[in-house]
Phi, psi and omega in degrees: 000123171287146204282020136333267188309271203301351172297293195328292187296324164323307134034267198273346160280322181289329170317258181006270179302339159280344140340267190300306210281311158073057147286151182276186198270298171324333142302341195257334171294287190325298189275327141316289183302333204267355169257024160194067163298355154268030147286117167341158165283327199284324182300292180302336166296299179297331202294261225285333163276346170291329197292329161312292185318306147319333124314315175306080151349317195260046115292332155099359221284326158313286159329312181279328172328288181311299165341301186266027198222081168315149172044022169224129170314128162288343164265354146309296169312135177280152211296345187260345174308315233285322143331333152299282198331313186313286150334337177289268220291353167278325160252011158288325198274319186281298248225078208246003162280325178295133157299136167312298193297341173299306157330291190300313184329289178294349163286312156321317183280342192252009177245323180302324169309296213260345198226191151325137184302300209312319210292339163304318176297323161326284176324285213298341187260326175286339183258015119321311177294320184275343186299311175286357156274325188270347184257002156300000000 
């Protein structure tokens, strides 16, 4: 696995906990990063800027989800969908040289790991939609 990718999921746990947990996000960094010092700096570095990006309320990242995520709620999804997406769409916004499809791409695979089978279709039609909003 490339450290994209476990980055991508590293991600997507912290996002988790701070979710669930409803911590501010510098309490969820500490105690996240202090239960795995052996991540790499470059893996944790991309991992926590996405986690940033996501968090950053005036970044909007919610807001554009919710736009494309017809007849669904962000607290209705379930949390590790909702939490994928977050990860999609931080790196559409940061990291806007990755080809869209690679996004989606790596997003599909880490909700196939973590989440429901139905929930890849889900994903994959909301972060298609905001990739295609963002690339006007």
């Amino acid at each position: 696995m490339g450290t994209r990718r476990k980055a991508r999921e590293l991600c997507l746990q912290m996002l988790f906990q701070w979710d669930i947990s409803k911590q501010p996000p510098d309490q969820v960094r500490r105690t996240f990063w202090g239960e795995r010092p052996e991540v790499d700096a470059e893996t944790r570095d991309f991992a926590e800027d996405l986690f940033n990006v996501a968090v950053d309320s005036d970044r909007g990242v919610d807001d554009l989800i919710q736009k494309h995520a017809q007849h669904w709620k962000m607290d209705r999804m379930a949390a590790v969908d909702r939490n994928v997406l977050r990860t999609g769409v931080a790196e559409f916004l940061r990291y806007g040289s990755t080809p869209r499809p690679v996004v989606i791409n790596e997003a599909l695979e880490i909700a196939r790991k973590f989440s429901a089978p139905e929930s890849v279709h889900f994903i994959n039609g909301v972060l298609d939609s905001v990739g295609k909003e963002l690339a006007k």
